[in-house]
C-alpha positions in Angstrom: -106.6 72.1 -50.8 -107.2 72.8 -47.0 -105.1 71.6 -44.2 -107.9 69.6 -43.6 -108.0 67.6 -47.1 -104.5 67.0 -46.5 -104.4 65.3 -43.0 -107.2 63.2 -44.4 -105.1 61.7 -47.6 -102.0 61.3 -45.7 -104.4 59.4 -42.8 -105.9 57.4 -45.3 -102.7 57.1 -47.1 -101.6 55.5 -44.1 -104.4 53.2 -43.3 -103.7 51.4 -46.9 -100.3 51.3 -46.0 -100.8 49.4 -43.1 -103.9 47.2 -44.4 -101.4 46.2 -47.2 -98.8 45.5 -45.1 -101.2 43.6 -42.8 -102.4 41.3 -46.3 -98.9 40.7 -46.7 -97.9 39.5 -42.9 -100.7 37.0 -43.4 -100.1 35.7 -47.4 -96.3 35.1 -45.5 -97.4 33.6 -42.4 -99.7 31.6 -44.3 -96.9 29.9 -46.7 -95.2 29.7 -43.7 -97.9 27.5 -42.0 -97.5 25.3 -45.7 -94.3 24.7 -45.3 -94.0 21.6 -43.8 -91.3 21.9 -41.2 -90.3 18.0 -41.6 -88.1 18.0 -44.3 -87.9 14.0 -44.9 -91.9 14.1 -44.5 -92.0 17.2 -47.3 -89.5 15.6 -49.7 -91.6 12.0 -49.5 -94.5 14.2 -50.4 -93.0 15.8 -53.0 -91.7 12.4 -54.6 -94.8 10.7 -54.6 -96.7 13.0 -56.7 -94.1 11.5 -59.1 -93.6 8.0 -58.3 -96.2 5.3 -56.2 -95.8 5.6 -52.6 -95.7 1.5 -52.6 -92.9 1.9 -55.9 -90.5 4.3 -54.1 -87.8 2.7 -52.5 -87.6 0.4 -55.7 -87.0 3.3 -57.7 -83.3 3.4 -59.4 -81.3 6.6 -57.7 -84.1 7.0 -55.2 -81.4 8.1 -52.6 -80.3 10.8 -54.8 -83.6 12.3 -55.7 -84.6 12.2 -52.1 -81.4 14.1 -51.0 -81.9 16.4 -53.6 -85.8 16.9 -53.2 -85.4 17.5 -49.2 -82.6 19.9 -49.8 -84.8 21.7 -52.4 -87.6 22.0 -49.2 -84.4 23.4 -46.7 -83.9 26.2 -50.0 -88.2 26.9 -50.0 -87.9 27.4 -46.2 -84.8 29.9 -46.5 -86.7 32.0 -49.5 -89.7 32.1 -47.0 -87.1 34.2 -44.6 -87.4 31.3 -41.9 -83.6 31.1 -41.4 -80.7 32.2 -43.2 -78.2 29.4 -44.9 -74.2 29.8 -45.1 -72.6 27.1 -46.6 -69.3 25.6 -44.9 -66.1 25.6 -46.4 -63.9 23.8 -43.8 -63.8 20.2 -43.6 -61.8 17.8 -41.0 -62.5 19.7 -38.5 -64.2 18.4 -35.2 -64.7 20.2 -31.7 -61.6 19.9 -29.5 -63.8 20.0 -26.5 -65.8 16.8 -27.4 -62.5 15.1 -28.6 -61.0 15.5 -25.4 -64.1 14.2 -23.2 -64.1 10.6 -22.8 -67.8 10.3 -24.6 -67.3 8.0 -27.1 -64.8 5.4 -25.4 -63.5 2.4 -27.0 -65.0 -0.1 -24.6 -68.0 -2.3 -26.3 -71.1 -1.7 -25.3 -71.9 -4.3 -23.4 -69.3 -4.0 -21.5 -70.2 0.0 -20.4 -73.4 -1.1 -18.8 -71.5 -2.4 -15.4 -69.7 0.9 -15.5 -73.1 3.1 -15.0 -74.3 4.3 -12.0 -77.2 5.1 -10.3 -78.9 7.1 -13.1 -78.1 5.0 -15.5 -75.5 7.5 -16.6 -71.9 7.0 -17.4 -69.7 8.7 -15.5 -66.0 10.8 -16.1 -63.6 13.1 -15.0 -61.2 15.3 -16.9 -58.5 17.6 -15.6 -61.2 20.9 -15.9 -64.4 19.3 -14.8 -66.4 16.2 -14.0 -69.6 15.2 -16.4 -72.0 12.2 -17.3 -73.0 11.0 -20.3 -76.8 10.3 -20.8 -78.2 7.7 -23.2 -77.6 4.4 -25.1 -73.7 3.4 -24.4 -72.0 4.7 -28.1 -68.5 3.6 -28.5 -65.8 4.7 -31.4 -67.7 3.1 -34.2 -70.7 5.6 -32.7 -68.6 8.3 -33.1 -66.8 7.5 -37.0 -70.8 8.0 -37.4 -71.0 11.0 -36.3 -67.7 12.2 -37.7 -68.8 11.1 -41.0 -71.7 13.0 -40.2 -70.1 16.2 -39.9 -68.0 15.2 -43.1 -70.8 15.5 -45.4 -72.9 18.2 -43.4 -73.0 21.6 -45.9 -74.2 24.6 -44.2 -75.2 26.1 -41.1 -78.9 27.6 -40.7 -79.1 30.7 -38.6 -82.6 31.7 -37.2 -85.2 32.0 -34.5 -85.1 28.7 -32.9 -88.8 28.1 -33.5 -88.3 28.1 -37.0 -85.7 26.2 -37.3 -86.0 22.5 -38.9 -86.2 21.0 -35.8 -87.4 23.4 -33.8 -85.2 24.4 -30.8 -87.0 26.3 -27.6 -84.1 26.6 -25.5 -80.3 27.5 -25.7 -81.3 31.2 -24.8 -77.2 32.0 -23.7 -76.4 30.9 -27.4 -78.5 33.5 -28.8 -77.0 36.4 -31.2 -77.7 40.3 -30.4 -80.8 39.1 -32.8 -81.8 36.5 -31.1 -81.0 33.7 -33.7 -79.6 30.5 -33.0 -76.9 28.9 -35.4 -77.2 25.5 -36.2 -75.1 22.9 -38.7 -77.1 20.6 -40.5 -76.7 17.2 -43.1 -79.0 15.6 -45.6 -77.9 12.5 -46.7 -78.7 8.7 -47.7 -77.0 6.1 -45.1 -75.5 4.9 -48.3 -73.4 8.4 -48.8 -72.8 7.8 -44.6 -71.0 4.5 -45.1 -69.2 5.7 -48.2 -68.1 8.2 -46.2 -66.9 5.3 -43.0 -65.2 3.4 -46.0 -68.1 0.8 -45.7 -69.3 -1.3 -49.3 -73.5 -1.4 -49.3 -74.3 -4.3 -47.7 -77.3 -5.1 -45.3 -75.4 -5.6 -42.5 -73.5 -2.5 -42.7 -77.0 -0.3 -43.6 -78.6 -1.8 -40.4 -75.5 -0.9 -38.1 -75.0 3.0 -39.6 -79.0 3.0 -39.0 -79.0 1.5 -35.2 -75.8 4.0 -34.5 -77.3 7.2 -36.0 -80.7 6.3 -33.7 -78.2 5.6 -30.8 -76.7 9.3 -31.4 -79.8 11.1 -31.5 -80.6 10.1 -27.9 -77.0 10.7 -26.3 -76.8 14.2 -24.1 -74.1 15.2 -22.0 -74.1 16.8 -18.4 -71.2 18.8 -18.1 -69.9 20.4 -14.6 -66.8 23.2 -14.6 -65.4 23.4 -11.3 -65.6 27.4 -10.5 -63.7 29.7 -8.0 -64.9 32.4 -5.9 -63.0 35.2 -3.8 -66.2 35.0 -1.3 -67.8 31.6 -1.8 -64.9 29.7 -2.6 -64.9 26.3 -4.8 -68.5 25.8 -6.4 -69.4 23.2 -9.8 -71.6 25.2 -12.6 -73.5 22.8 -15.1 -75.5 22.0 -18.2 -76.7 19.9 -20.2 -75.0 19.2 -23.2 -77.6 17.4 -26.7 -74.9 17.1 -29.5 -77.5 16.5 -32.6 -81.3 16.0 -33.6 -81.6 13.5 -36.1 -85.0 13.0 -37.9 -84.9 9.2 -40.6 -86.9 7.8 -42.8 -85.2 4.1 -43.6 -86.0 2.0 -46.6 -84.9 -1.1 -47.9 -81.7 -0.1 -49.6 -81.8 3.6 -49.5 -82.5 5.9 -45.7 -82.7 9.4 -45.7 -81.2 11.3 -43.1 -81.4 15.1 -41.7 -79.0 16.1 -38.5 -79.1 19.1 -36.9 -75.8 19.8 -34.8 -77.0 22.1 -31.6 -75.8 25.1 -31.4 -73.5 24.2 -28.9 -71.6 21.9 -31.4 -71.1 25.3 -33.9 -69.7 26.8 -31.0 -67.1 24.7 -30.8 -66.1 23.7 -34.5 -66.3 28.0 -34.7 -64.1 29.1 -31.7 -61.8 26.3 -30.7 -61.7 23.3 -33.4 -59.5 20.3 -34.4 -57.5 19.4 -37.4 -58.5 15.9 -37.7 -57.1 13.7 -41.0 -60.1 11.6 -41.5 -58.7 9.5 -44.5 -56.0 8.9 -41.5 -58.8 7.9 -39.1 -60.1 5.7 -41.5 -57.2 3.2 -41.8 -56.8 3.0 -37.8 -58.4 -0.7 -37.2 -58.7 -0.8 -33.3 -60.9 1.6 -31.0 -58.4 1.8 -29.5 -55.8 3.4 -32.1 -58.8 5.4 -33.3 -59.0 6.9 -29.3 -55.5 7.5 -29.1 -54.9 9.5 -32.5 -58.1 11.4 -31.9 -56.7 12.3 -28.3 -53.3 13.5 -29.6 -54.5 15.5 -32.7 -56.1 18.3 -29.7 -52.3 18.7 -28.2 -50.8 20.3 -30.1 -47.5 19.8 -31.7 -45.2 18.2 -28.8 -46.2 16.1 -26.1 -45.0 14.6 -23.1 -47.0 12.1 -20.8 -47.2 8.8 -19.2 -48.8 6.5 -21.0 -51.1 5.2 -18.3 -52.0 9.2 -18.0 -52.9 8.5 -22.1 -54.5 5.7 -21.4 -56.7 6.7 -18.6 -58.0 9.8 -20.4 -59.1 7.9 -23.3 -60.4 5.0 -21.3 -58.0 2.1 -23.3 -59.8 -1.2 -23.2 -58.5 -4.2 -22.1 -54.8 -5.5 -20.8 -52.5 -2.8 -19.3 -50.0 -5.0 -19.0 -49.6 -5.1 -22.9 -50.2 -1.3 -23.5 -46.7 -0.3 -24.1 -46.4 -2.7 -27.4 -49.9 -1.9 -28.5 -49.9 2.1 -28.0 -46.4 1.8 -29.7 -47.9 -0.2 -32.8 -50.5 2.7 -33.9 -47.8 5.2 -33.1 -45.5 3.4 -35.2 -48.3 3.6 -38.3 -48.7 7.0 -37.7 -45.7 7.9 -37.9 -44.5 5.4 -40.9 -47.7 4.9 -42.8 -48.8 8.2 -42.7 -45.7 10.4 -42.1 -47.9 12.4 -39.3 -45.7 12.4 -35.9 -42.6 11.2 -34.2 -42.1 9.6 -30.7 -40.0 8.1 -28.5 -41.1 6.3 -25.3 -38.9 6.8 -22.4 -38.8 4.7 -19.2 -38.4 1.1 -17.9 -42.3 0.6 -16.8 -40.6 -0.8 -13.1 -38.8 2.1 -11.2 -39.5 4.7 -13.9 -43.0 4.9 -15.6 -43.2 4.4 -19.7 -43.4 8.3 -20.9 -44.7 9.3 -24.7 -42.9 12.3 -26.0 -44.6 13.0 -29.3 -44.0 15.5 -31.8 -46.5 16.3 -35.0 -44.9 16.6 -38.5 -46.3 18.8 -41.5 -47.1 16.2 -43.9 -48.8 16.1 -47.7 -51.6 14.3 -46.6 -52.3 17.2 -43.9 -51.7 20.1 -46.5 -54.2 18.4 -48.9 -57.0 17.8 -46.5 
């Protein structure tokens, strides 16, 4: 065979590589384009080639099968190569960052809205920055939601952020050496949510996990870090701060619910996260108590402070002139109901301020967590 035969077969040789190659980009990218990138919208789909559209949220277990049939879509995008799944092994764990910023505050709602300013924005300070929280005013019940939320969330997704679920276009700082975003996500019914709270089924407590789930989706946060420079001295750098996408589909006794925690948020829980006992959290009646225990679970295991320090940073509602009895009385079922700290308050409250020194305890309930 002459040199020339053989440059020819190993050209053509090539040319079907690449024209095979070329009939396999497009077979991918089209079951790519057939994926439908809405889970809930997919899963619905799916369901109703089995069951009426108009007979579906009668249907017995139809929570269940539509958890199970949208988590069944999140698998058929993963096989297409769209993103790759991990599934999480830690639980009671929530970012120290956004437990230390007064976000969710225990002040009720209605009472926030005198406390926005100009933008409409509620503002805060905190001993390493100053920030703003955008959005509908969320309060400790808003945020038990969204800890209950990252209770039952399974896996992280790590992709290109257009192919994500809900596709993310920006974040470009929080990109790998590949360029992939890592996101946590959840698929549940608001049923398995409020089994989660410690709430029973009832309409009132369906319609309230519903309104604070939409609530959550629309809360951002604009964060400022005060900065120091040798030549420019004292300058503020910022972002914006979106904690979670949330996509619903509600029905009479049964919604279905995918969150997507921003990439920000797996920052956190990965480099600098919070033991937080949520069977603990759960008992704590008051916003208040729930404030405080959250607050004291990111400082590690002793303490010292003035209480109207505590109380400031966690924004305590209502009578300060009654805050030494009622900080004492969830302090007191933490430490005897629970076995989780000890503390003594020092001070008169006249010449010498009221001063919490607190010390955490190793207990069973934190080693079986």
């Amino acid at each position: 065979m002459s040199t020339l035969e053989t440059k020819m077969e190993r050209f053509l040789a090539t040319r079907n590589n690449e024209s095979l190659q070329r009939q396999k980009d497009l077979a991918d990218a089209d079951r790519e384009q057939a994926t439908d990138p809405d889970l809930l919208t997919a899963a619905i789909a799916e369901l109703e080639t089995e069951y009426p559209s108009q007979q579906i949220k009668k249907t017995r277990g139809i929570g269940r099968k539509l958890v199970k049939a949208a988590d069944a879509k999140l698998v058929e995008a993963e096989q297409l190569g769209l993103f790759t799944s991990l599934m999480i092994t830690e639980s009671n764990a929530i970012p120290t960052l956004l437990a230390r910023l007064p976000i969710f505050v225990p002040i009720p709602a209605r009472c926030q809205r005198a406390m926005l300013d100009k933008d409409m924005a509620f503002a805060f300070e905190t001993p390493f920055g100053r920030g703003r929280r955008f959005g509908p005013p969320v309060t400790i019940e808003d945020e038990d939601v969204l800890f209950a939320m990252l209770q039952l969330s399974g896996r992280r997704l790590v992709g290109q952020g257009s192919k994500l679920p809900v596709p993310l276009n920006d974040s470009s700082w929080l990109r790998d050496e590949r360029g992939n975003l890592t996101v946590q996500v959840m698929i549940a019914t608001v049923g398995q949510i409020n089994k989660e709270l410690g709430l029973n089924d009832s309409g009132l407590n369906y319609k309230a996990t519903i309104a604070s789930i939409k609530r959550l989706g629309h809360v951002s946060i604009e964060l400022e870090t005060r900065k120091k420079d040798l030549y420019l001295g004292e300058s503020w750098e910022g972002q914006t701060i979106r904690l979670i996408d949330i996509q619903w589909r509600a029905y009479e006794e049964e919604g279905l619910i995918f969150a997507q925690f921003s990439p920000l948020m797996v920052k956190w829980l990965r480099e600098q996260a919070t033991f937080h006992n949520w069977k603990i959290r759960r008992k704590i009646k008051s916003a208040n108590g729930r404030a405080l225990y959250r607050f004291l679970c990111t400082q590690g295991n002793h303490y010292r402070r003035e209480l109207e320090y505590i109380a400031n940073a966690i924004l305590w509602h209502g009578n300060r002139s009654r805050l030494r009895p009622r900080m004492e009385a969830v302090l007191i079922q933490l430490r005897d109901e629970f076995a989780w700290c000890d503390f003594e308050i020092h001070g008169t409250g006249r010449s010498e301020p009221f001063v919490l020194e607190f010390w955490r305890t190793r207990n069973k309930q934190d080693q079986d967590s």
